[in-house]
LUMKOL-484742 format. One line per field, with one value per atom (N, C-alpha, C): residue number from 1; atom name; z, x, y. Coordinates in Angstrom, 1 decimal. Last residue first. Layout:
<rs>
pos: NUM/...
site: CA/...
up: Z/...
east: X/...
north: Y/...
</rs>
This chain:
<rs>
pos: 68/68/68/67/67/67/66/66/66/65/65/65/64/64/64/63/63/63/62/62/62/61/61/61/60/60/60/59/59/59/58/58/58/57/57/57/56/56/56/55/55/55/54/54/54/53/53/53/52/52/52/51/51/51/50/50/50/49/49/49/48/48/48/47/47/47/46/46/46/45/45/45/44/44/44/43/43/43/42/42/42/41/41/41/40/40/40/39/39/39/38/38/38/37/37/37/36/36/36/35/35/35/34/34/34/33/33/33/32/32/32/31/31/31/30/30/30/29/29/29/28/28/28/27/27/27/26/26/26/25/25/25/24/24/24/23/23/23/22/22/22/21/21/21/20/20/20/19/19/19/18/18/18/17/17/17/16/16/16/15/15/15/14/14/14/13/13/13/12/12/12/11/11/11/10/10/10/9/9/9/8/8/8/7/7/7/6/6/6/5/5/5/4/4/4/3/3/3/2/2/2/1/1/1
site: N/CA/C/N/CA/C/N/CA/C/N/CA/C/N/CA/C/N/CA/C/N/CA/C/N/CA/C/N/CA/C/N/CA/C/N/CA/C/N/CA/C/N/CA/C/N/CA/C/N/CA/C/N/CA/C/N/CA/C/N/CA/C/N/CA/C/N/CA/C/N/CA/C/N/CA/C/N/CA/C/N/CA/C/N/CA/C/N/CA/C/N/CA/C/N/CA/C/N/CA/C/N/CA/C/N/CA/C/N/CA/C/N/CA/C/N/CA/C/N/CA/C/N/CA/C/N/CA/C/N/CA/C/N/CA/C/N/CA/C/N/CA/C/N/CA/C/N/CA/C/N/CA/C/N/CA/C/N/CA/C/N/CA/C/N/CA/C/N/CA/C/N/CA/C/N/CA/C/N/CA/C/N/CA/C/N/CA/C/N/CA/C/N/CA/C/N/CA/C/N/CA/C/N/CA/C/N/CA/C/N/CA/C/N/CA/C/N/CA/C/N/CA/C/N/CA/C/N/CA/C/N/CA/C/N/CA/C
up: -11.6/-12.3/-11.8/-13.4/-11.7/-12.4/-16.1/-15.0/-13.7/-16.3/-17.6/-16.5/-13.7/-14.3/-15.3/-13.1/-13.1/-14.2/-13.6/-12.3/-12.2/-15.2/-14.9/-13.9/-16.2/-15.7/-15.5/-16.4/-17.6/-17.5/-14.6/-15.3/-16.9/-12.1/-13.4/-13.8/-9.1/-10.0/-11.4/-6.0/-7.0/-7.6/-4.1/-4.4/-5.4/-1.2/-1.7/-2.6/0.3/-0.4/-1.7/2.8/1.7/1.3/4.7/5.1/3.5/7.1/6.0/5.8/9.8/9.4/8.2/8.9/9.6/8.7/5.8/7.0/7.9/2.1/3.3/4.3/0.1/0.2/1.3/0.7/0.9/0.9/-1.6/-0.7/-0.4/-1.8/-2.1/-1.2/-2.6/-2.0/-3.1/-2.4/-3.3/-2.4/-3.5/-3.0/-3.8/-3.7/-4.0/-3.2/-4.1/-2.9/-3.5/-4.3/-4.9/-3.8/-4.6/-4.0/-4.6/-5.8/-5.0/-5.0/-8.9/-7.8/-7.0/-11.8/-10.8/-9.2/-13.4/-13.1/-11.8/-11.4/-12.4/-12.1/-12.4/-11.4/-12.2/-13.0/-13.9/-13.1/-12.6/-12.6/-13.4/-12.2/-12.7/-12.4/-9.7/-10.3/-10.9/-9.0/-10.0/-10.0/-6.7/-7.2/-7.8/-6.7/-6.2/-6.5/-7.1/-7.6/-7.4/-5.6/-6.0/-6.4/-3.2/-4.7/-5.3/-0.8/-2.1/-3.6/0.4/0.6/0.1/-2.1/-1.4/-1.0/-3.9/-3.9/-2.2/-5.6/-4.3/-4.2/-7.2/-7.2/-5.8/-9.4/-7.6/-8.2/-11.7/-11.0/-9.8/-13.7/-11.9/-11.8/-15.6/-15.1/-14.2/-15.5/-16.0/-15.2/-15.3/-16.4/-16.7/-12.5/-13.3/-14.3/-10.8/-12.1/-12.7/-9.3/-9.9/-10.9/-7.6/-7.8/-7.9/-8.7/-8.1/-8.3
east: 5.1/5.9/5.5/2.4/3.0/4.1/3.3/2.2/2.9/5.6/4.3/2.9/7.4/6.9/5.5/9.7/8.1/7.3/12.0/11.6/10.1/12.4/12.9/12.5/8.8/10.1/11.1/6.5/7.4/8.8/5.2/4.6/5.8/7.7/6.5/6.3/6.2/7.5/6.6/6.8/5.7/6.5/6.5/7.3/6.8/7.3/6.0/6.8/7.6/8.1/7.7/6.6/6.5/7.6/7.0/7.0/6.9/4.3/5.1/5.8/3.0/3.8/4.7/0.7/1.8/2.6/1.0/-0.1/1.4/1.1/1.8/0.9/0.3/0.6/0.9/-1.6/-0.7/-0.4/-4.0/-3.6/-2.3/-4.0/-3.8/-3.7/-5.0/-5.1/-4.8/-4.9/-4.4/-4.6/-5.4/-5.9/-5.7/-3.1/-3.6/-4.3/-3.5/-3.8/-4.0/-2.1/-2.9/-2.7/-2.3/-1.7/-2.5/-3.0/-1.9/-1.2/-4.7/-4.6/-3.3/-5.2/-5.1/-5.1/-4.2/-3.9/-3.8/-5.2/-6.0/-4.8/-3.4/-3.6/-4.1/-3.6/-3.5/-3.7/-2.1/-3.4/-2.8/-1.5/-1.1/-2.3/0.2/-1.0/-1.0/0.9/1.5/0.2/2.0/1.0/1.6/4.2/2.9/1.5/7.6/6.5/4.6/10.2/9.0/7.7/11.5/11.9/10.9/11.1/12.2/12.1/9.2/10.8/11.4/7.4/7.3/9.1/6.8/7.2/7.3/4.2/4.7/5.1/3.7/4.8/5.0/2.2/2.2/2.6/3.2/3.0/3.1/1.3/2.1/1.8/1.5/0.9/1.8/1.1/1.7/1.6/0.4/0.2/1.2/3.7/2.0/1.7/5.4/4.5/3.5/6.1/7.1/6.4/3.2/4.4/5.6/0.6/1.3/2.8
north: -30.8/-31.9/-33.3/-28.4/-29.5/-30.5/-26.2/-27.0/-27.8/-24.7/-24.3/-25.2/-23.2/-23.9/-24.0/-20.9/-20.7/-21.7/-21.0/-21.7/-21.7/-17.7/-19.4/-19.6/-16.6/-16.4/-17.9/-17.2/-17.7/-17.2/-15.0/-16.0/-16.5/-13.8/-13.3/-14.6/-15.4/-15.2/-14.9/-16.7/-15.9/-15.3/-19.8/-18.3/-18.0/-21.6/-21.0/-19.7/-24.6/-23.3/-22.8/-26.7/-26.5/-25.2/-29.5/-27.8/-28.2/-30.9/-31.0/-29.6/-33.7/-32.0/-32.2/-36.0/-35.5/-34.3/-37.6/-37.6/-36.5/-36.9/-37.8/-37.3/-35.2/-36.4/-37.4/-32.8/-32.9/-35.0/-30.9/-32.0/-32.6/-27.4/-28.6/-29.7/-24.0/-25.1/-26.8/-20.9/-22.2/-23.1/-17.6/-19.1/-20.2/-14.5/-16.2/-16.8/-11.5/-12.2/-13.5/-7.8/-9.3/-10.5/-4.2/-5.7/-6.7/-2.3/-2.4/-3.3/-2.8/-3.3/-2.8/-2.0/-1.1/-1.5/-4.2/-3.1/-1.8/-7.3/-5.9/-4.9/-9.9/-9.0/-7.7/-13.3/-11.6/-11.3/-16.4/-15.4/-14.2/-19.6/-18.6/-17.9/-22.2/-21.5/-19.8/-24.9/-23.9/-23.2/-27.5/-26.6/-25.5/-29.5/-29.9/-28.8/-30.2/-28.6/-29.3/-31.2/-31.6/-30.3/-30.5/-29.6/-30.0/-32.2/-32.9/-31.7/-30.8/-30.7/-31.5/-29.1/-29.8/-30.0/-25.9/-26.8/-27.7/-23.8/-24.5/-25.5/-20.5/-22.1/-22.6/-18.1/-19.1/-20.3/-16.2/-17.5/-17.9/-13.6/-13.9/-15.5/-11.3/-12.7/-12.9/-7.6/-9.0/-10.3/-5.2/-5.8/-7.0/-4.7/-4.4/-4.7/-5.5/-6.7/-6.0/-2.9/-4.0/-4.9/-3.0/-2.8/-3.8/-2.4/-3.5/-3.3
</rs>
């Protein structure tokens, strides 16, 4: 995996107020190329929302411990 190998990886998705709605940590096997999140969540409100989605070493800044 290039660039993170042997290291935890956070999925962060924030809502358009910055709002952090899903955090999700994992480990990628070593010997993986690549890696792949499933994340699912409910969206607060009805109608089109945009979110922002970013993956960051696990405890890196901005890579929240849980949801705020």
């Amino acid at each position: 995996m290039s660039g993170f190998k042997n290291e935890d990886l956070a999925l962060v998705i924030r809502d358009e107020a910055g709002k952090t709605v899903l955090t999700q940590k994992e480990h990628p096997s070593p010997d993986q190329s690549s890696h792949a999140f499933n994340a699912r969540f409910r969206p607060t409100a009805k109608g089109g929302s945009c979110y922002t989605v970013t993956v960051l070493r696990s405890g890196a800044a901005g890579a929240p411990d849980k949801p705020e």
